[in-house]
PDB file as gemmi writes it, atoms N, CA and C in Angstrom:
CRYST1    1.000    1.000    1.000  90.00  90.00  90.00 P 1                      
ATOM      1  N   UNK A   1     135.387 -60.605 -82.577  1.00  0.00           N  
ATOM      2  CA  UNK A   1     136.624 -61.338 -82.746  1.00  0.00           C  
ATOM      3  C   UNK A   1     137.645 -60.820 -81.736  1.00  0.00           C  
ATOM      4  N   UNK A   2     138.414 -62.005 -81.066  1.00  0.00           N  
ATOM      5  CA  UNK A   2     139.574 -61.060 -80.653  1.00  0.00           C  
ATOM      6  C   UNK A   2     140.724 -60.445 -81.030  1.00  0.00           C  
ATOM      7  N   UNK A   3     142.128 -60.453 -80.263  1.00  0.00           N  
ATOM      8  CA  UNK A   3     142.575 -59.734 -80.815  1.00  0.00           C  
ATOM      9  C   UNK A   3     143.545 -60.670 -81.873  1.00  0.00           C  
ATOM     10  N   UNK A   4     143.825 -62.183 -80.610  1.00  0.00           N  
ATOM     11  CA  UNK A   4     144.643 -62.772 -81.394  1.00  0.00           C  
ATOM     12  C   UNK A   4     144.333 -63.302 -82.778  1.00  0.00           C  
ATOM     13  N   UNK A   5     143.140 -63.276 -82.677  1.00  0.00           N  
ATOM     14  CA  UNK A   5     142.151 -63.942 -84.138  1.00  0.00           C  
ATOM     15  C   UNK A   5     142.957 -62.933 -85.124  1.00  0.00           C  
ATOM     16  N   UNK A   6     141.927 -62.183 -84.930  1.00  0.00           N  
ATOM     17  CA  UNK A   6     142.999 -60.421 -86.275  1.00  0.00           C  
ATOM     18  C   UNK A   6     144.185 -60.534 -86.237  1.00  0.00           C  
ATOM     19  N   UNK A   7     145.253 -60.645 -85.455  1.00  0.00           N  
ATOM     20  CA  UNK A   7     146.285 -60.535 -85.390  1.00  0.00           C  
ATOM     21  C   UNK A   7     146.946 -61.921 -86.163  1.00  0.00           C  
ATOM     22  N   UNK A   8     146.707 -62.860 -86.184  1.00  0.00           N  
ATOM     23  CA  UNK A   8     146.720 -64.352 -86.846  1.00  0.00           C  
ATOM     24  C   UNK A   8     146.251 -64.047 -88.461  1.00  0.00           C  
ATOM     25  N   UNK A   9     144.921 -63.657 -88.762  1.00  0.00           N  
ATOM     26  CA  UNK A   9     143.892 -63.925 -89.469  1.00  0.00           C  
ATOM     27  C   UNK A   9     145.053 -62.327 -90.466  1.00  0.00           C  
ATOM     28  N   UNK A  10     145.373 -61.579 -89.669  1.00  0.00           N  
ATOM     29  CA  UNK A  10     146.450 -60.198 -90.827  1.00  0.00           C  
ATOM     30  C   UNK A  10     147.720 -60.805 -91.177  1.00  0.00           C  
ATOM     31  N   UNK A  11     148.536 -61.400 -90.517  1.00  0.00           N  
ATOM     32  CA  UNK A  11     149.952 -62.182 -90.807  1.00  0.00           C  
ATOM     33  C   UNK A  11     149.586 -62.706 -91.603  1.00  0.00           C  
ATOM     34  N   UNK A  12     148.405 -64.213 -91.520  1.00  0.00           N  
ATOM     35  CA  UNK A  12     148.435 -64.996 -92.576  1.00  0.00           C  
ATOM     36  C   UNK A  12     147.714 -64.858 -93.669  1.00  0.00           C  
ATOM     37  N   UNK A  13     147.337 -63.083 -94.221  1.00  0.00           N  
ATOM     38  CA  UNK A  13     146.796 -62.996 -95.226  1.00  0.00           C  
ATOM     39  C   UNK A  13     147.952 -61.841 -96.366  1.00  0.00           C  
ATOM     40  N   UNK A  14     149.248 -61.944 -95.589  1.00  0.00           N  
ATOM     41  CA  UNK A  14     150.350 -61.507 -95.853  1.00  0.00           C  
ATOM     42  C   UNK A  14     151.267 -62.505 -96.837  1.00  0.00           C  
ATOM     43  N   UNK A  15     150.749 -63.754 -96.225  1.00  0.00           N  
ATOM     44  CA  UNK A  15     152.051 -64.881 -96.897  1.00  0.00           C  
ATOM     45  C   UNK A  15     151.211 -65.226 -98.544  1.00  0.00           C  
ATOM     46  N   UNK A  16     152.697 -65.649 -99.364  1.00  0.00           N  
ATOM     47  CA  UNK A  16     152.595 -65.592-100.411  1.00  0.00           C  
ATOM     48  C   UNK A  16     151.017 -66.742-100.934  1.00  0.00           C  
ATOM     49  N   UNK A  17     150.339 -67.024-101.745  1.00  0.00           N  
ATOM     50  CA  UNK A  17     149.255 -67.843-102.077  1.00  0.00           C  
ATOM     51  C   UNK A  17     149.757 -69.588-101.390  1.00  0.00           C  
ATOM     52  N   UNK A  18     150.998 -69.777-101.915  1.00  0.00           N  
ATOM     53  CA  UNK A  18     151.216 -71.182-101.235  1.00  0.00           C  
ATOM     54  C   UNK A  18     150.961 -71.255-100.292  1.00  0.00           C  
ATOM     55  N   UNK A  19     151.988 -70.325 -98.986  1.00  0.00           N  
ATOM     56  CA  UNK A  19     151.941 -70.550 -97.907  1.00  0.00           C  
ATOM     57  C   UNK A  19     150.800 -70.741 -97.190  1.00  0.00           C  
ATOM     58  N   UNK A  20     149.806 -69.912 -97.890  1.00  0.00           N  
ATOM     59  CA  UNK A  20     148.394 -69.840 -97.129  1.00  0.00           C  
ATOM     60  C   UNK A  20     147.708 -70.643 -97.227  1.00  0.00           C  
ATOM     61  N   UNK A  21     147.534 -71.624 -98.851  1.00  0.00           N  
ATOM     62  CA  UNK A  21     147.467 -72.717 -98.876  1.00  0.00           C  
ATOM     63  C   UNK A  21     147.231 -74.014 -97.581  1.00  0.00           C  
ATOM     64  N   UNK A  22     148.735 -73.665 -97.600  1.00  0.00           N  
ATOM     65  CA  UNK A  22     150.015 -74.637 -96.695  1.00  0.00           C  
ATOM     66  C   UNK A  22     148.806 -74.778 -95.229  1.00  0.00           C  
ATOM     67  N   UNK A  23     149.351 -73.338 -94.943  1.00  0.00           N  
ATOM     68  CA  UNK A  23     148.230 -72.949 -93.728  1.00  0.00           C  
ATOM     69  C   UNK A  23     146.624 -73.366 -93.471  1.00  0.00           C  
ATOM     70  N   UNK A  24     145.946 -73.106 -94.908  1.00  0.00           N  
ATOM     71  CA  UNK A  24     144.294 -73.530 -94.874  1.00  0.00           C  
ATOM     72  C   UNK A  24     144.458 -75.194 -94.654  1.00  0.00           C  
ATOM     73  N   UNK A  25     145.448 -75.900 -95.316  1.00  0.00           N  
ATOM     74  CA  UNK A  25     145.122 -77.205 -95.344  1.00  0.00           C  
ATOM     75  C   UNK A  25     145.657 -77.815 -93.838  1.00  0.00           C  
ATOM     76  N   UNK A  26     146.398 -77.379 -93.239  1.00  0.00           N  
ATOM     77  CA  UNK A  26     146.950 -77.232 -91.579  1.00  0.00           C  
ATOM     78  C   UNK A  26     145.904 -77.558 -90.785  1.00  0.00           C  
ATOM     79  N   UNK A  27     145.243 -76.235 -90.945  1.00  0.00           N  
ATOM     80  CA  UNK A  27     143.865 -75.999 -90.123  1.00  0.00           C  
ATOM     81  C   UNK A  27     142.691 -76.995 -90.371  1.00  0.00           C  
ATOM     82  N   UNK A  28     142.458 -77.157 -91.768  1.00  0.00           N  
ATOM     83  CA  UNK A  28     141.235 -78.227 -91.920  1.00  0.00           C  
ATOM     84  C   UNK A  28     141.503 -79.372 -91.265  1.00  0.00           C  
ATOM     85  N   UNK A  29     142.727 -80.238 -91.325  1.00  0.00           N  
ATOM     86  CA  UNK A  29     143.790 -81.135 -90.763  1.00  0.00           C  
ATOM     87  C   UNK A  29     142.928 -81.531 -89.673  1.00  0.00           C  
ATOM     88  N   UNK A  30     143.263 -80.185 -88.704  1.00  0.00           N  
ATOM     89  CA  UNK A  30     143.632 -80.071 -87.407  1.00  0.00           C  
ATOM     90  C   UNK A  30     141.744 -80.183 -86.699  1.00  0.00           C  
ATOM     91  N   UNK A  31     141.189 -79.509 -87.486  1.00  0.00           N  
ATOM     92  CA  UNK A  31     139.498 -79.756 -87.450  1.00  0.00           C  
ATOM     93  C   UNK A  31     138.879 -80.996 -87.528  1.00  0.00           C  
ATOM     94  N   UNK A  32     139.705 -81.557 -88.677  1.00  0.00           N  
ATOM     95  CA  UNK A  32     139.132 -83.251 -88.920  1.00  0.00           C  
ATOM     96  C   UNK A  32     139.824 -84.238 -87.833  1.00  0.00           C  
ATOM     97  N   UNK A  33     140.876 -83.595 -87.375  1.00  0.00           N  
ATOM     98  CA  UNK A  33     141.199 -84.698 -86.089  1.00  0.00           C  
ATOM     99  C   UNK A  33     140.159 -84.803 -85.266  1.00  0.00           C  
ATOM    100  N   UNK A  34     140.086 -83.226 -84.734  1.00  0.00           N  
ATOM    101  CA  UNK A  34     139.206 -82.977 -83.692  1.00  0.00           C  
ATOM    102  C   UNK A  34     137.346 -83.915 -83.763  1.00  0.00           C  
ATOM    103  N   UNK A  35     136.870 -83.759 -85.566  1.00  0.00           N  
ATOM    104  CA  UNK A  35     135.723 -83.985 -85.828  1.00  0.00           C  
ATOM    105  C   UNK A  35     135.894 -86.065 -85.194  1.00  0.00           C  
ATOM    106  N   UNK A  36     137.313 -86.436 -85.574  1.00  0.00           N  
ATOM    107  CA  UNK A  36     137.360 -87.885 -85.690  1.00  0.00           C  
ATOM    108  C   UNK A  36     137.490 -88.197 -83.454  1.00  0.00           C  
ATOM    109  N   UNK A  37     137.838 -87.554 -82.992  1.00  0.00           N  
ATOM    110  CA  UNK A  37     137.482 -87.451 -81.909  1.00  0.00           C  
ATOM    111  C   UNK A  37     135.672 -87.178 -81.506  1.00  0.00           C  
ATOM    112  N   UNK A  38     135.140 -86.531 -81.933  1.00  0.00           N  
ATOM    113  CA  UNK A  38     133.862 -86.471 -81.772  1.00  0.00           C  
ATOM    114  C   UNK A  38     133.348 -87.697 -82.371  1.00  0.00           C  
ATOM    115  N   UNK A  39     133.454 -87.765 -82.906  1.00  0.00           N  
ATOM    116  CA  UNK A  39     132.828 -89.186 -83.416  1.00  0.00           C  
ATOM    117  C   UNK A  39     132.871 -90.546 -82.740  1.00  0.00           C  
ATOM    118  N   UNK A  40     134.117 -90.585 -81.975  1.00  0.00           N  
ATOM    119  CA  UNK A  40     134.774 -91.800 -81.540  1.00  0.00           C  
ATOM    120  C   UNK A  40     133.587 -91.439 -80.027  1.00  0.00           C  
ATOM    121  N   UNK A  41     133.610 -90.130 -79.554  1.00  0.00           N  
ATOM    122  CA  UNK A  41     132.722 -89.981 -78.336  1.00  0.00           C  
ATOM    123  C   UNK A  41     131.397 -90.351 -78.795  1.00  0.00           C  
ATOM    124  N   UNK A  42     131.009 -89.947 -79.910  1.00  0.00           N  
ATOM    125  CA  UNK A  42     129.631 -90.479 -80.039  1.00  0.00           C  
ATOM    126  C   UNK A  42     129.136 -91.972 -80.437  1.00  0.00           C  
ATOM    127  N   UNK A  43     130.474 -92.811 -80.497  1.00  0.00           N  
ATOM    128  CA  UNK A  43     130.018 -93.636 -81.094  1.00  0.00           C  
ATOM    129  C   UNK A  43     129.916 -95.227 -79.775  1.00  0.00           C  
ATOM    130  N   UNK A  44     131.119 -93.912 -78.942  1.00  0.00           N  
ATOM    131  CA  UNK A  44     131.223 -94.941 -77.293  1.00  0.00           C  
ATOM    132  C   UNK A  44     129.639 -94.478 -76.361  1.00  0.00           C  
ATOM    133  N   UNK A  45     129.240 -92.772 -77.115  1.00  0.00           N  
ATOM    134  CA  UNK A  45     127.709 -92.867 -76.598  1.00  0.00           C  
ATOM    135  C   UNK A  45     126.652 -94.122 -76.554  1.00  0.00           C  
ATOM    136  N   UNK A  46     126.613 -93.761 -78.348  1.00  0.00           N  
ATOM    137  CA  UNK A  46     125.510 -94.550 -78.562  1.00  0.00           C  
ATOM    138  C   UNK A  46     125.489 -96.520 -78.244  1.00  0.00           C  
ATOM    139  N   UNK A  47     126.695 -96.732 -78.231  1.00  0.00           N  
ATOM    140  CA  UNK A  47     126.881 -98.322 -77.738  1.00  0.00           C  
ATOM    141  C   UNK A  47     126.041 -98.383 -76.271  1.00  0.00           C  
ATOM    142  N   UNK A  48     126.400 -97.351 -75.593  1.00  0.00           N  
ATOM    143  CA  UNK A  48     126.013 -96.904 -74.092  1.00  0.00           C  
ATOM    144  C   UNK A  48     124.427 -97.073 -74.152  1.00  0.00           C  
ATOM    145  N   UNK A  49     123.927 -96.322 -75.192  1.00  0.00           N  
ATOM    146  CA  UNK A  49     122.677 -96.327 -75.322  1.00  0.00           C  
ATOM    147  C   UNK A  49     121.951 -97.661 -75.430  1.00  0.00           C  
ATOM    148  N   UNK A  50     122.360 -98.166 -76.266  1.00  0.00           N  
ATOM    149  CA  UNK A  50     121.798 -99.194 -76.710  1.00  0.00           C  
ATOM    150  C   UNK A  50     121.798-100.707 -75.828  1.00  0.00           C  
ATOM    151  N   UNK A  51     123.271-100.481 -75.160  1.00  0.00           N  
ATOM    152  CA  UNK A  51     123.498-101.389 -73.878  1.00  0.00           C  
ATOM    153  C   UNK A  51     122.128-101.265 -72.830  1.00  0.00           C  
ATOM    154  N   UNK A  52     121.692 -99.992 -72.473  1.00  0.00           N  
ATOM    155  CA  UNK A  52     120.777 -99.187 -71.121  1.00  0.00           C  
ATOM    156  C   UNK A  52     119.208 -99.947 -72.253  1.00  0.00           C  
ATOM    157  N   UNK A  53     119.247 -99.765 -73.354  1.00  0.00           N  
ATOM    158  CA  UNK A  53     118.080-100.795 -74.119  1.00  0.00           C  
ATOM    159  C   UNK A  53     117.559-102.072 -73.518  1.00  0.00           C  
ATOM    160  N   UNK A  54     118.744-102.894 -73.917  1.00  0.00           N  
ATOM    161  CA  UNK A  54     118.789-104.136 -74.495  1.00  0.00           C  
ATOM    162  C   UNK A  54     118.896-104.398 -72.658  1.00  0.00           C  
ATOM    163  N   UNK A  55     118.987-104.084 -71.787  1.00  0.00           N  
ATOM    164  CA  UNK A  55     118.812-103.993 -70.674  1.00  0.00           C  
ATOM    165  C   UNK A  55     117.912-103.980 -69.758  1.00  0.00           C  
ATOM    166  N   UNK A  56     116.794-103.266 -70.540  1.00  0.00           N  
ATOM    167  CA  UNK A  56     116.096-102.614 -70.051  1.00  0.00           C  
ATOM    168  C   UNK A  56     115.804-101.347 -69.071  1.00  0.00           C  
ATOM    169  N   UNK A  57     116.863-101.015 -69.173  1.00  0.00           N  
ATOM    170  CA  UNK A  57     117.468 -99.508 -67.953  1.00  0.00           C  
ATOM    171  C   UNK A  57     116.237 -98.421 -68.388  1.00  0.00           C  
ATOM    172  N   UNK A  58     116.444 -98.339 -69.392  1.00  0.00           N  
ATOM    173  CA  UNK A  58     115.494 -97.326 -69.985  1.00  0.00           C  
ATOM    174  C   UNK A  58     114.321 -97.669 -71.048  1.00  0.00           C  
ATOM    175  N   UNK A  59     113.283 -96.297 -70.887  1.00  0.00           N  
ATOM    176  CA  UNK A  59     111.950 -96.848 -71.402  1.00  0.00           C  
ATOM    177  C   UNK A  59     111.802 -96.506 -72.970  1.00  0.00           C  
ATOM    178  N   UNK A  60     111.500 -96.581 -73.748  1.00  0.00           N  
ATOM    179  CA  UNK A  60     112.139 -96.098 -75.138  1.00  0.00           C  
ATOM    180  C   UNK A  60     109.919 -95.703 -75.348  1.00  0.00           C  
ATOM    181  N   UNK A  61     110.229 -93.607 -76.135  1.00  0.00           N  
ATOM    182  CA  UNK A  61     109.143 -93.389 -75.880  1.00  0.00           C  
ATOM    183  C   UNK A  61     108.665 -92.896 -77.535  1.00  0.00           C  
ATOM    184  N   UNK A  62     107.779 -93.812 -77.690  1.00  0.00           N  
ATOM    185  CA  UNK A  62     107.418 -93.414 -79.357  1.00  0.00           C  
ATOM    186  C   UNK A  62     107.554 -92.104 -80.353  1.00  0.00           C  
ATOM    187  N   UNK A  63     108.051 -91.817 -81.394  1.00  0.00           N  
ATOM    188  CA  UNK A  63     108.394 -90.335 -81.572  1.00  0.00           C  
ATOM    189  C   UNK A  63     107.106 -89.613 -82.169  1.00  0.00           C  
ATOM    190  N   UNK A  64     105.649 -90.328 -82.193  1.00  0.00           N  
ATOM    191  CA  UNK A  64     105.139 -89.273 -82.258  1.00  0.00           C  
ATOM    192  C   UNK A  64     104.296 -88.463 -80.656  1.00  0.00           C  
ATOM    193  N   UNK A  65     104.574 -89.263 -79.896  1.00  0.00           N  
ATOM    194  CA  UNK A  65     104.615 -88.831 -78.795  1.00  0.00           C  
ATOM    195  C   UNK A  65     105.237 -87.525 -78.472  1.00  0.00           C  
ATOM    196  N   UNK A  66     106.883 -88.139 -78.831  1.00  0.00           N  
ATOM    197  CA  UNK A  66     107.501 -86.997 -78.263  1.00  0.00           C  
ATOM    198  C   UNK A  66     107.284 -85.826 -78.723  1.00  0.00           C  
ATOM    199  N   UNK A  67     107.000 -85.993 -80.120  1.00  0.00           N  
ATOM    200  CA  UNK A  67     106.768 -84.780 -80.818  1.00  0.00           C  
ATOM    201  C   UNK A  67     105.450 -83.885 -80.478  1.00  0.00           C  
ATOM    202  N   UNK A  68     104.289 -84.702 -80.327  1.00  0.00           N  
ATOM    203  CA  UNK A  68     102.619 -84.324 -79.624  1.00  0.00           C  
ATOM    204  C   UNK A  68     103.135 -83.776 -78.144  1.00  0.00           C  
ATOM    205  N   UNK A  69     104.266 -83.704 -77.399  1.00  0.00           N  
ATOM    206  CA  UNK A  69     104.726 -83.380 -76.412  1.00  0.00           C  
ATOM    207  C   UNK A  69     105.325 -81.751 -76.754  1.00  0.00           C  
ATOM    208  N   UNK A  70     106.105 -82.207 -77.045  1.00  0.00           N  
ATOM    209  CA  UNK A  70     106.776 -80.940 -77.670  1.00  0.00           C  
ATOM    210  C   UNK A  70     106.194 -79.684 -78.471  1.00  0.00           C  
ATOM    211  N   UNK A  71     105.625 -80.281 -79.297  1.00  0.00           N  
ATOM    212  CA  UNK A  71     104.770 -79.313 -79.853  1.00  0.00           C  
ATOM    213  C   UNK A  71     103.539 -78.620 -78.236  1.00  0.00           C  
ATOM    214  N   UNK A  72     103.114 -79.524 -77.823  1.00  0.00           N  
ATOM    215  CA  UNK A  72     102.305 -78.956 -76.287  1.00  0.00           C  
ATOM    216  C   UNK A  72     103.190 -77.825 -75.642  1.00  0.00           C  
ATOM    217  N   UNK A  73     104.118 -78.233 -75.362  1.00  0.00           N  
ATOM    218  CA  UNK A  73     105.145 -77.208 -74.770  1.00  0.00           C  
ATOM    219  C   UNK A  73     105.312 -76.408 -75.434  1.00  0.00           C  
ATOM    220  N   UNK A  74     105.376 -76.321 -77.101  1.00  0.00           N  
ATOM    221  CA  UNK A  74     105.742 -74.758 -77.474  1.00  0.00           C  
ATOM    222  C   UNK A  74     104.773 -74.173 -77.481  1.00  0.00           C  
ATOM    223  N   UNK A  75     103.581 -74.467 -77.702  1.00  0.00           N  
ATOM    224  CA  UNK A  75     102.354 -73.965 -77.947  1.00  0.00           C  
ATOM    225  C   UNK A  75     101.720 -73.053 -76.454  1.00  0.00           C  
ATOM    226  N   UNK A  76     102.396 -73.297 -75.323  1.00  0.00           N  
ATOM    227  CA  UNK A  76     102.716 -72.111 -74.107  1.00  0.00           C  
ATOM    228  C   UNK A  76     102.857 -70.999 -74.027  1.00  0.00           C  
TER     229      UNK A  76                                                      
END                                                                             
């Protein structure tokens, strides 16, 4: 951890039960924005994907393939 982490993570285990509260629900907040941003990227991904489909851009490769692949490779 660094320092500012401890230094954050000791103040705000100082403030009274509300405040910290106040604080935990801040932070989750501030996480679920971030998560609703990820989402919005994955969701302009997968349109992407499916466009490069319906296109034909790309070859779409059966999954037990990929997996009879994969498993080959770990087995190295």
């Amino acid at each position: 951890m660094n320092n500012v982490y401890e230094e954050v993570a000791s103040a705000a285990l100082t403030l009274p039960p509300e405040d910290r509260a106040l604080l935990a629900d801040d932070l989750v907040a501030s996480l679920e924005a971030s998560q609703a941003e990820i989402d919005e990227a994955w969701r302009i991904e997968i349109e992407r994907r499916i466009k490069e489909i319906k296109e034909g851009k790309v070859q779409l490769i059966p999954g037990e393939q990929v997996m009879s692949e994969l498993r080959a490779q770990l087995k190295r």
